[in-house]
N, C-alpha and C positions, 0 to 999 in steps of 0.2 A: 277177522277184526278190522274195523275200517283205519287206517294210516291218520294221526293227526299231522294237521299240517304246521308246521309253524310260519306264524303268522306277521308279516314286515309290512308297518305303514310306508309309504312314498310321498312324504309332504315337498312338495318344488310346485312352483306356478306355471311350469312350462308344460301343456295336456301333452304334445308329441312324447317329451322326456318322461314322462308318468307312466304313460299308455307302452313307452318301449319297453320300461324298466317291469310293469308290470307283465308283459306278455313275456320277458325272457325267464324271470323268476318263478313263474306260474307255472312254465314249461321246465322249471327245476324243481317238483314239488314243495315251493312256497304259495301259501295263499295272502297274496299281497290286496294292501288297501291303499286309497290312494285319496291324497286331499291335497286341493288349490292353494293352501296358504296353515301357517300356525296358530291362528286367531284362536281357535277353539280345541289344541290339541290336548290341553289334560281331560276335556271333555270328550274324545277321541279314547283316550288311552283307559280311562275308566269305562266305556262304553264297550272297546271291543277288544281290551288286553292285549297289546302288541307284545310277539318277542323282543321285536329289535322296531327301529324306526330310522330310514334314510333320510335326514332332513337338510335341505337346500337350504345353505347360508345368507344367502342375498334373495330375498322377495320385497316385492311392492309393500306387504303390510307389516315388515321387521327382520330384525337381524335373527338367522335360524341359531346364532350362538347365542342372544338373551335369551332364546326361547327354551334354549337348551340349559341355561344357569339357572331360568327361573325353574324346571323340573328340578335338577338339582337341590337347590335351594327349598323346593316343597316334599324333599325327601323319594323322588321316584328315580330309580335307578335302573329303568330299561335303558337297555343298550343302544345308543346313538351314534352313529354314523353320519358325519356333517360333511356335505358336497357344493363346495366351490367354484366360480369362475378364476377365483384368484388364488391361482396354488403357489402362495411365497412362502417363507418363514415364518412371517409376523401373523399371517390367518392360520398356520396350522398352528401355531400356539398359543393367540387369541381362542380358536376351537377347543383344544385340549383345556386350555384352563379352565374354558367354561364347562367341562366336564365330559364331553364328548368320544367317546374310548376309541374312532380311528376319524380320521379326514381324508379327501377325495377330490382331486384338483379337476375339474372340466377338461375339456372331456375328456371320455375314459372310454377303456372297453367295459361291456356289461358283466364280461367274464374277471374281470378285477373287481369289480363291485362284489359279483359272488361272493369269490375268493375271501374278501376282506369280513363279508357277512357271516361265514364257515368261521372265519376264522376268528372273529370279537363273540358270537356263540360258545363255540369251543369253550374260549377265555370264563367266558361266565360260568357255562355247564361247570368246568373244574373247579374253579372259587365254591360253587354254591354245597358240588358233592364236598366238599371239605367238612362243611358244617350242616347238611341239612338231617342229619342223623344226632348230633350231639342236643342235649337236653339245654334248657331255657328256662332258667330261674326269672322271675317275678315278684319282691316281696317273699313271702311266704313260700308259693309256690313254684312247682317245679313240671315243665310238659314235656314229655320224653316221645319225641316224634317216633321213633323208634318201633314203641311199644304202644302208643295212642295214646296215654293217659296222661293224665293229671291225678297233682297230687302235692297235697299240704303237711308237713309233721309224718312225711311218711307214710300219710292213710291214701291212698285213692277214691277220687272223686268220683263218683257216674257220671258218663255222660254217654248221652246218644251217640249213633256214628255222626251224624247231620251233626249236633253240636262241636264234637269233638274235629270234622272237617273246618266249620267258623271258626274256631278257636286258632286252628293251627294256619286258617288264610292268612287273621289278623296280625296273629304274630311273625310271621313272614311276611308283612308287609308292615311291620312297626312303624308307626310316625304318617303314617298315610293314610289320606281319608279315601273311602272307600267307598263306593256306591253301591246302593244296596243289589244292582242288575250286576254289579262284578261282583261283590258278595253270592249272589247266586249261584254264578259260574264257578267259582274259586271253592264254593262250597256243597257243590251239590251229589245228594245221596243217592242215588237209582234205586235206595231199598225205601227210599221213603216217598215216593212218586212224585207228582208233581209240586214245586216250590214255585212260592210268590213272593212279593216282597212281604207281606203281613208272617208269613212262615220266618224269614228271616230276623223282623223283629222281634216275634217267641223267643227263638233261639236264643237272640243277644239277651232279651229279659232272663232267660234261665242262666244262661252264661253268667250273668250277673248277679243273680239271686247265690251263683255259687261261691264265685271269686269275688266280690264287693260288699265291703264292710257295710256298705248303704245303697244298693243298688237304684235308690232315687238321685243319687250325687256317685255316679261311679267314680272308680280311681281310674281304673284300668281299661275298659272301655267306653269311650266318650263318643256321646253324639257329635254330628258334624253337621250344625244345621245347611236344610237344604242339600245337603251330598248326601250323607250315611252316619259310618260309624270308623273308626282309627282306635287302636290299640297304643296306648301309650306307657310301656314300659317306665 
């Protein structure tokens, strides 16, 4: 069975510092991505699902700590790692506050970067096994990751494997709008062969013919013009 890799953006402006940090991480089984600047990183992050993301404090086109509040504030909660020229007090706590889960003062060795990346992983993996088995009320409804199902007054609803995968993207990423190409990813069947985005939309229509009082004016799953769709609890 083929190994997945997990997968760290490298946002910093500097190509040398890119090109090193990507060839040392590559050579630690990470499949690292790597981008000039943050201009376009929630379009980055819905495009190719980062685990974690290393991102450079100080570039030419903005501070990588708004960049990292504004994620915060749009409800994404991949793991950030902010890296500095200026390792004071006042930037590592400017970083943290803007929600950033470790900082990283210039320069450094590559083998602490690692380390630090092992180690905010870690932090996450444990938070997430805490709850990613316990069931998720909605309204009515109740989806028991557990067991797959959903289920209203106690009855179980059908659902496809494919739908029942969508269902449980969305609510794992509650509050976030979603693209339909990370929808894909997040949700796909191998029993159901190949998915597109029109397959995707099905889905949500059925999803919603189940759980939606009016699936023309959903509650619970809402479009997000031009992105996707977001689950909002």
């Amino acid at each position: 069975m083929e190994k997945t890799l997990v997968k760290v953006l490298v946002v910093d402006d500097d190509p040398a510092l890119r090109q090193l940090l990507a060839d040392y991480l590559n050579r630690h089984d990470y499949d690292t991505l790597l981008a000039p600047d943050a201009s376009d990183l929630s379009a980055r992050i819905q495009r190719y699902s980062p685990d974690l993301i290393v991102l450079d404090r100080m570039m030419p086109d903005g501070d990588g700590a708004e960049a990292c509040r504004r994620l915060r504030q749009q409800g994404e909660d991949i793991p950030v790692i902010l890296l500095t020229g200026r390792d004071e007090t006042v930037d590592r706590v400017i970083g943290l506050e803007a929600g950033a889960d470790d900082y990283l003062g210039k320069p450094f060795d590559p083998r602490e970067l690692l380390a630090r990346i092992e180690a905010v992983l870690r932090r996450k993996k444990g938070a997430s096994a805490l709850t990613k088995d316990q069931p998720v009320s909605f309204g009515p409804f109740i989806f028991n990751p557990a067991t797959r199902q959903l289920s209203k007054d106690q009855e179980v609803i059908k659902l496809t494997g494919g739908e029942v995968n969508l269902l449980e993207a969305l609510i794992n990423n509650s509050g976030k709008p979603l693209s339909r190409e990370r929808l894909l990813a997040l949700a796909r069947d191998d029993d159901e062969g190949e998915r597109n985005d029109r397959a995707i939309d099905i889905a949500v229509l059925r999803l919603r013919r189940a759980i939606e009082d009016d699936p023309k004016q959903p509650r619970w799953i809402q479009t997000v013009w031009g992105v996707g769709y977001r689950f909002s609890p």
